[in-house]
C-alpha positions in Angstrom: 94.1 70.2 102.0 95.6 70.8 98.5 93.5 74.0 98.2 94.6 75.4 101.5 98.0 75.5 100.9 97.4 76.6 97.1 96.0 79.6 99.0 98.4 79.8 101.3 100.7 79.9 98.8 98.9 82.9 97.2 98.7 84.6 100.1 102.1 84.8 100.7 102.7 85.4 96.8 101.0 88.4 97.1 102.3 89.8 100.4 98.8 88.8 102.8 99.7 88.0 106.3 97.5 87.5 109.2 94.1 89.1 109.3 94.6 91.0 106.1 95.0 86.8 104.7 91.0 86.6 105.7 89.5 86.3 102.7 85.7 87.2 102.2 83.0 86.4 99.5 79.7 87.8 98.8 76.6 86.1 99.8 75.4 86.4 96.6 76.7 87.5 93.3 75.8 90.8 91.6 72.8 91.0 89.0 74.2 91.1 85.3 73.9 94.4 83.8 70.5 95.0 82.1 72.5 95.9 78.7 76.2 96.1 77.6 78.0 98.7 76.2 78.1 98.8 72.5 81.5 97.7 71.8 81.4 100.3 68.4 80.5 103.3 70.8 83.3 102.4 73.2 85.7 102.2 70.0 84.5 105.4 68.9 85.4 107.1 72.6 88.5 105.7 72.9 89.8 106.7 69.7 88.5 110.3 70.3 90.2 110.7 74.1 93.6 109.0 72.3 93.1 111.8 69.5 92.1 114.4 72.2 95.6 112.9 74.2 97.5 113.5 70.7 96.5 116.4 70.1 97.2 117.8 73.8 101.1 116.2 73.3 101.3 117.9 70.5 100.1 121.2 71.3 102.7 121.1 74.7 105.4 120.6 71.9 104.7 123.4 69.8 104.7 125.6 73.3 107.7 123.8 74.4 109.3 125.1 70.9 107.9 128.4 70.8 109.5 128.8 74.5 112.8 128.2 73.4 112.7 129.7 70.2 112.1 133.3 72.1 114.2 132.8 75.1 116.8 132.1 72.2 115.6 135.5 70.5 116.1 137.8 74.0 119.4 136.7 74.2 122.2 139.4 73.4 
């Protein structure tokens, strides 16, 4: 009983009403991935796309810059 209304209680925590408050498992659970990812390579990557992200912000400034400098520069 306790468990029904914990659910209850979540489903009405996260907005779950009626049909959509059906909740369905698997039969069985996934197999476990053969191999993980190398936590190293996925350091690597994620520095790179931040850099790659960094460098993009960066670049848009620069244009953002160079925009106003010559629409400054046309003006009378």
């Amino acid at each position: 009983m306790q468990a029904k209304l914990a659910r209850l209680a979540l489903d009405i925590a996260v907005r779950f009403s009626g049909g959509a408050g059906a909740w369905r498992f698997a039969e069985t659970l996934p197999e476990p991935v053969a191999k993980e990812d190398d936590p190293d390579e996925l350091r690597r990557m994620a520095r790179e796309k931040s850099l790659s992200l960094e460098a993009a912000r960066q670049e848009a400034a620069i244009d953002a810059t160079s925009a106003r400098t010559a629409r400054a520069l046309r003006k009378p």
